[in-house]
N, C-alpha and C positions, 0 to 999 in steps of 0.2 A: 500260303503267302507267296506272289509271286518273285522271282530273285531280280534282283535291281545289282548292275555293276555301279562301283560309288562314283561320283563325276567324279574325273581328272581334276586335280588340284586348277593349274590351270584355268577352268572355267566357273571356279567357286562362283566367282563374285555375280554372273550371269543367273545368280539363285533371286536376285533381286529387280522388280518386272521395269521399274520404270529406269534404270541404268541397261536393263538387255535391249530395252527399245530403244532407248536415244544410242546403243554402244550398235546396234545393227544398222541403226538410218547413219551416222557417223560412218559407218564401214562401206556405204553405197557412195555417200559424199568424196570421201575420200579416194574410193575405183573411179569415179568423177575425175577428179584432182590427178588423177596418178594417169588416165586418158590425157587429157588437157596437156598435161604436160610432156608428156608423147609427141601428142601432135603439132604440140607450140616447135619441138626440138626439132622436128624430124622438117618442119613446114622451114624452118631458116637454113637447113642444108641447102633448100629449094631457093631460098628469098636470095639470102648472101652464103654462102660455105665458107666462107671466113672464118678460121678458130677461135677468133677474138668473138665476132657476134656469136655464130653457134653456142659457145659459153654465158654472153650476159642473154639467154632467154634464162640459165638457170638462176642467174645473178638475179634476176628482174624479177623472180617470184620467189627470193627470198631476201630481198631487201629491204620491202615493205614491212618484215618483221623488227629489221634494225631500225626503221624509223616511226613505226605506229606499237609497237606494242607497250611498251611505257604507258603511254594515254590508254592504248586500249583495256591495259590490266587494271589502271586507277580506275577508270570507268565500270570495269566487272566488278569490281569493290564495292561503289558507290551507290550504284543503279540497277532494277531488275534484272539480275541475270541471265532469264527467261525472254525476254521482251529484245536484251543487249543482242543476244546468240541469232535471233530471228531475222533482227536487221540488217545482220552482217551474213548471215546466208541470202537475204531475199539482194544487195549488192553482187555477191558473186552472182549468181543466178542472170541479174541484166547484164554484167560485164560480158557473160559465157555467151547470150543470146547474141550480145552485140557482136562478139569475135567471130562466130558460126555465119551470122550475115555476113560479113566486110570480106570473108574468106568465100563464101559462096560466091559471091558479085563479083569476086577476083580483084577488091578493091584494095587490100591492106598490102603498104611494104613492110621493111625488116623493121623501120622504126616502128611504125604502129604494132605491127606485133608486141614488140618490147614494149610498149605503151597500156595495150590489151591485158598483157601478163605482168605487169609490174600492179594494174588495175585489181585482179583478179588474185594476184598476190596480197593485196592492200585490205582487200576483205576478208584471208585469211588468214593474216595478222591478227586482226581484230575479234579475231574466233578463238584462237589458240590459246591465252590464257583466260578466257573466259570459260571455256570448255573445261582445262586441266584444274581449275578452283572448283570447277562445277561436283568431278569425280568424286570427291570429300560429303557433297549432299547426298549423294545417289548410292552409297555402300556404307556399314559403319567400320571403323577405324581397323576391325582386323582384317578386313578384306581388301584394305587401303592400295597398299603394296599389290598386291594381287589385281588390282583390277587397274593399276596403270601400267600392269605390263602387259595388262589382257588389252590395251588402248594399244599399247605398241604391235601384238600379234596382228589385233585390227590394220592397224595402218598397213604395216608389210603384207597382211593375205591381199590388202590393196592395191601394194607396191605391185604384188606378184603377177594378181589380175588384171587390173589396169592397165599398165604397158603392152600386156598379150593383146586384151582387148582393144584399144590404141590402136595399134601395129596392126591388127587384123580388119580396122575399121579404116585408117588410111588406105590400105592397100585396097578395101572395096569400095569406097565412097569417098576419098579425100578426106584432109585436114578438118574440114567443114563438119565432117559426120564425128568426129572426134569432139570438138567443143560443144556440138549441140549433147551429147550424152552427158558430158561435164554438167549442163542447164540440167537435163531428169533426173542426174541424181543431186542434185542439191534441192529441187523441188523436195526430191523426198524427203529432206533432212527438215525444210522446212515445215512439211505438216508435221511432222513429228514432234517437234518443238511446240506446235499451237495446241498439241492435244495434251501437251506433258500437263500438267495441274500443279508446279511448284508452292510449295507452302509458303504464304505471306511470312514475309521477314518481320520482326519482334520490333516494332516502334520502339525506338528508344529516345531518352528524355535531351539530345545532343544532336543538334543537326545535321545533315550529311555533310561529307567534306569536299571542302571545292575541288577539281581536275589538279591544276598545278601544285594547291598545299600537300592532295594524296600522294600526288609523283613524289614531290621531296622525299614526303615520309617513307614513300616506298625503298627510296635510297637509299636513305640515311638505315632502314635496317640492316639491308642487303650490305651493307659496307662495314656494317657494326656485324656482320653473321659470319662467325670463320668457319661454321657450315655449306651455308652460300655460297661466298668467297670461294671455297676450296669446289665446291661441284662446280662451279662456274669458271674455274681456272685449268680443269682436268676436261671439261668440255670444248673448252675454244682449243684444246691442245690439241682433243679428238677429232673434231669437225673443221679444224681448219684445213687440213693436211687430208681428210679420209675424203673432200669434198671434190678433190680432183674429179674423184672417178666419174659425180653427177655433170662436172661442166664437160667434163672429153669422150665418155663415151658414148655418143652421136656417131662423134668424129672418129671412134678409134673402133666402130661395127662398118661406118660404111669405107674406110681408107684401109684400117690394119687387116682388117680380117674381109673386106671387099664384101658384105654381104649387104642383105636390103631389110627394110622397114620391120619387117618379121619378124626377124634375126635379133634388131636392135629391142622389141617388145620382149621376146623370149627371153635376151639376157638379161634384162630387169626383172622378169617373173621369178626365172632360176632364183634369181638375189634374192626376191621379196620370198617364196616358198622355203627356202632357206631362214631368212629369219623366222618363220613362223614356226616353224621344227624348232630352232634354237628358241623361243619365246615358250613353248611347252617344253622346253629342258629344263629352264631359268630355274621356276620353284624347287627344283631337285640341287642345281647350282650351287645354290645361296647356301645351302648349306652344309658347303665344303668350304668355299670361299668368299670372304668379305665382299661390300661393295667396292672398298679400296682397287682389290685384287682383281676382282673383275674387270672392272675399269682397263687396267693395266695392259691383264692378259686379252681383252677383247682390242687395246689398242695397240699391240704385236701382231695378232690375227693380221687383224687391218690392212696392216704394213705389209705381212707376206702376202695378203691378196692379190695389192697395188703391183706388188714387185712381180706377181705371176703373168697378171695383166700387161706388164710392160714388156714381157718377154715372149709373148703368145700372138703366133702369126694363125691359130688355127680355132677353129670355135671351142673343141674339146678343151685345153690349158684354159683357153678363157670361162667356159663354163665355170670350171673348179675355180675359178677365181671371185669370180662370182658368188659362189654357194660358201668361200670362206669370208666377202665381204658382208654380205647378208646377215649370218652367223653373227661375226663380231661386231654390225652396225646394230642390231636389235639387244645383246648381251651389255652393251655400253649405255648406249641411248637409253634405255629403258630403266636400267642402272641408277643412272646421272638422274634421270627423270624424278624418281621416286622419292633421290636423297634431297633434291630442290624440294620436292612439295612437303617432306617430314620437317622440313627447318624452317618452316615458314606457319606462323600460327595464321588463324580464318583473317583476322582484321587484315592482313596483310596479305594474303596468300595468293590471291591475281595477281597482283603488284609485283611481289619476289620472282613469280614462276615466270612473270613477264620482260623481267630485266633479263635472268637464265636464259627464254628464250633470244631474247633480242643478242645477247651475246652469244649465242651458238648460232644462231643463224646468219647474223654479221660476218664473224667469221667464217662460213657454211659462203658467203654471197663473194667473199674476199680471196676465200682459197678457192673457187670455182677460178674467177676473175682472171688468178695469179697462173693455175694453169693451162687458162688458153693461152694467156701470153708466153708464156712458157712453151707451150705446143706448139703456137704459131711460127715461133722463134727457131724453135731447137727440135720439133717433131713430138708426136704425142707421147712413143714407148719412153723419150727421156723426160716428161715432165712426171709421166704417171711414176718413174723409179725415182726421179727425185722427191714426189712425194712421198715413197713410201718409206725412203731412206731418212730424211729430217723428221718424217710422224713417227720412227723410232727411237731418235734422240730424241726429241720432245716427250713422249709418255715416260722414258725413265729418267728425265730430269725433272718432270712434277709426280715422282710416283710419290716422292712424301708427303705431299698432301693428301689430308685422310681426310675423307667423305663416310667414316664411318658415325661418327658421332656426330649425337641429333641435336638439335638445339635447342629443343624442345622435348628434353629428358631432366625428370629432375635431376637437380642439384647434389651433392655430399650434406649429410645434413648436417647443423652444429650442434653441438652436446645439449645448450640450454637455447633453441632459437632468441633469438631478440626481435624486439618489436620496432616495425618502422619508424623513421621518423614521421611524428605528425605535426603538420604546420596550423596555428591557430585560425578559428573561421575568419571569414572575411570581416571587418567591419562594416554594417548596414549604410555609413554615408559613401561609403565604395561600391559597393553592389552594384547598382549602374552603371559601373565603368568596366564590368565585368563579363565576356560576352565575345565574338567571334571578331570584331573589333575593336580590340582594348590593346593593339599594341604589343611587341614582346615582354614576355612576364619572365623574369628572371630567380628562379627556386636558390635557395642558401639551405644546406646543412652545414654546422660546426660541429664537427668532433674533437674529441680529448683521448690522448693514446699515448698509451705509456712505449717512452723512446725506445724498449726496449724489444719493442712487437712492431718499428717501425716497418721492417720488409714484409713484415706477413701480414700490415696494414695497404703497405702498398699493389702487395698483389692481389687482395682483394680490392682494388679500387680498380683496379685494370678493368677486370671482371662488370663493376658495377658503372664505369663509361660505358662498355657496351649496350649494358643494359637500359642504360640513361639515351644514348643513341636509336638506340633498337625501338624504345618508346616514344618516341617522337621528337628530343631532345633537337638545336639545330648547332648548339655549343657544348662542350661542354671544359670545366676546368677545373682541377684541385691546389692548390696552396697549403703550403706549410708558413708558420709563425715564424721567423727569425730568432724572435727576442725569448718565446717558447714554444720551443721544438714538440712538444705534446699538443698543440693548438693546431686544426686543420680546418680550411671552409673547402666543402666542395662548390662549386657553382655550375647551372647550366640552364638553359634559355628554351624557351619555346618560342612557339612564334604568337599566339594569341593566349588566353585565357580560357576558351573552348580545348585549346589543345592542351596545355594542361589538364583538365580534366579527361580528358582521351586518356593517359598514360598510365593512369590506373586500370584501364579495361583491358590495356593493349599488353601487360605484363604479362608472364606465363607465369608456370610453377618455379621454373628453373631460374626465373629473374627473380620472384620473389624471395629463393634461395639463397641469390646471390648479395642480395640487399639484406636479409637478414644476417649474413656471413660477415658482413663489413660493421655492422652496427652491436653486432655481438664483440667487436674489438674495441669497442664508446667503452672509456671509465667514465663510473657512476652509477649510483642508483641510478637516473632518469635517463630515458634515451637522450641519442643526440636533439640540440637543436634546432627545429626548420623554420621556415621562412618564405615568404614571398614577396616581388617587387615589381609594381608595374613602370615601365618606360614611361615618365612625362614629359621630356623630356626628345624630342626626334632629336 
């Protein structure tokens, strides 16, 4: 029998044929992307070297994520995912071709640039959580983890290549030759996608949901998620402050350290080869330290990076600065990443990862922003040390939020579960008015609770607003009886009669937990009472 060494943890998930091939043509797209924006940075030293512009090329192709990814992840939800993915690569692809001419012809100024790349940004907004929902189809659940960090190696062996590649294509064929490779490798992404064979999704008896109703609901979970909530609040703290370094270092390879286009690919590769060495640690990581902690400790690294970078007049200090950002950019990111997609069930799951995105990349567009101005103002080494100095107050002043627990973990279970409330069927001279136009439908449970179990009534009701939010819910309210304190109605609204029926699909385990936690505190033989009302009322 011949002897096989066993794969590295790390490339488990690559056991599985049609995630290795959309995860390989994704890693070409991306050396694409990671070129492109090379040559976008390097081409506005040339247009304006102004610290302000030099910075919004970075601004500009991460902006598009704060303004399209919402619709874009409702959309992923909603519509072939397959079909979504293709048209948003075959958009970048024109943008690239069109940037490669306008640059050849020596036709583009510094606006149009920013107009090109804010374009080219725009389409991969529109990719990014379609892609990150998509991961969930392509491995099953225990590879889960594992294969969005195997998404992160990808990106940074991108980072690493890319920029070299960039940097070596400007210097032999201009700007020009940069974005046109950006076009080949998104070509490739797109055959890749038309051959993939996705399995037709399951008709179900409930119609798809419209763009704006999905966005809501996408909200209203993420805001009802103290999973979410907390990855998403330990991210904007990461990426705002760590983001200096993508708007200034252009400016801080060809001013501090006086070197050329080369120089400035090279110290992005160092970064990106760097994180991929820390990307094969991760799995060994995780199990010393929480995602909490990691988090924390990758957002310290960070900080000492920043602070080395601002002190390094020579390429070697910068190097190491570099190979510690990389490090702690991929240990974080990848992090944060994972704990967004665990808290978000399928019905929902573009949607949630797409708000995450749009808030770390907002900020990612805001902190670039703030340190050119910054640099402009005051010089690059003091924007990059004030960054590094406030992204270390900030990680220990949100290290209490815990990103460890999922949201989607069962529940504590109750000694004798109880059964939900059930609301009587509809009446047949109503049924017609029943339907995706009927108006807000407003749900009533009444409970009975003895006064003396009131607090560990009310803190399971805390609990079950979430829940009632989390499922689609656009209100919601509880009430106590005055006259008797044991009398409770809960109340809370949907927005149609379609979407109440949604709510029952959209629960998890941990909701259903949670709703049986509360109705196990109903005195009485019979469960509590429910209800429903439709608005006749505008």
């Amino acid at each position: 029998m011949p002897f096989r060494l066993p794969m590295p943890r790390a490339f488990l998930p690559l056991r599985h044929a049609v995630f290795r091939t959309l995860w390989l043509a994704t890693l070409a797209s991306n050396i694409g992307m990671w070129v492109q924006n090379t040559g976008a940075g390097w081409l506005m030293t040339s247009l304006d070297p102004a610290p302000m512009m030099v910075s919004l090329v970075q601004a500009a192709s991460m902006l598009p994520v704060f303004l399209l990814a919402l619709p874009a992840g409702a959309l992923a939800d909603i519509i072939d995912r397959r079909i979504f993915l293709i048209g948003a690569q075959a958009w970048v692809l024109a943008m690239a071709l069109i940037l490669a001419a306008l640059t050849a012809a020596d036709m583009l100024g510094p606006w149009g640039l920013l107009a090109l790349t804010f374009a080219i940004g725009a389409g991969s907004a529109m990719n990014f959580p379609a892609w990150a929902a998509t991961t969930n189809e392509l491995v099953p659940r225990e590879d889960l983890v594992g294969a969005i960090a195997l998404n992160g190696i990808g990106f940074n062996l991108a980072r690493a290549l890319g920029p070299a590649l960039g940097g070596f294509a400007i210097a032999a064929a201009g700007p020009q030759a940069a974005f046109a490779l950006n076009a080949v490798a998104f070509l490739v992404l797109i055959v890749a996608l038309v051959f993939w064979r996705r399995p037709p999704e399951p008709r179900g008896r409930m119609p798809k949901e419209h763009l704006v109703s999905a966005m809501r609901a996408g909200l209203r979970f993420v805001s009802a998620s103290p999973a979410m909530r907390a990855a998403i609040l330990r991210a904007c703290t990461f990426f705002l402050f760590s983001a200096a370094v993508w708007g200034l270092l252009p400016l801080f390879v060809r001013q501090q350290l006086g070197l050329g286009p080369q120089a400035f690919g090279l110290m992005l590769g160092v970064m990106g080869l760097s994180a991929v060495a820390a990307g094969f640690a991760l799995p060994a990581l995780r199990g010393r330290l929480d995602r909490s902690a990691t988090v924390f400790w990758a957002s310290i690294g960070i900080c000492a990076a920043m602070g080395i970078l601002a002190a390094s007049n020579h390429w070697a200090p910068a190097a190491l600065g570099m190979l510690i950002y990389g490090a702690s950019w991929i240990a974080a990111g990848s992090t944060l990443g994972a704990s967004a997609q665990l808290a978000a069930p399928g019905w929902v799951r573009a949607r949630a990862i797409a708000i995450y995105q749009l808030s770390f990349f907002g900020v990612m567009a805001l902190g670039s922003a703030l340190a050119g101005w910054v640099g402009g103002r005051f010089g690059v080494p003091l924007a990059l040390g004030a960054a590094a100095g406030l992204g270390a107050v900030a990680a220990v002043a949100v290290r209490g939020w815990r990103i460890d627990s999922v949201a989607l973990a069962p529940g504590p279970a109750t000694a004798a579960p109880a059964p939900e409330p059930t609301p009587e069927a509809p009446d047949p001279a109503l049924r017609a008015l029943l339907g995706e136009d009927s108006g807000r439908v407003l749900e009533v449970v009444r409970y009975a609770v003895d006064p003396a179990r009131r607090d560990a009534f009310l803190a399971a009701m805390q609990e079950v607003r979430r829940v009632r939010l989390r499922s689609g819910a656009a209100t919601w309210r509880l009430y106590e009886d005055v006259a008797h304190p044991e009398r409770w109605v809960e109340l809370w609204t949907v927005e149609s009669w379609t979407e109440h029926l949604r709510e029952e699909a959209r629960r998890t385990d941990w909701d259903r937990a949670a709703l049986a936690r509360a109705a196990a505190l109903h005195q009485g033989a019979e469960p509590p009472e429910a209800a429903r009302f439709l608005n006749v009322v505008p």
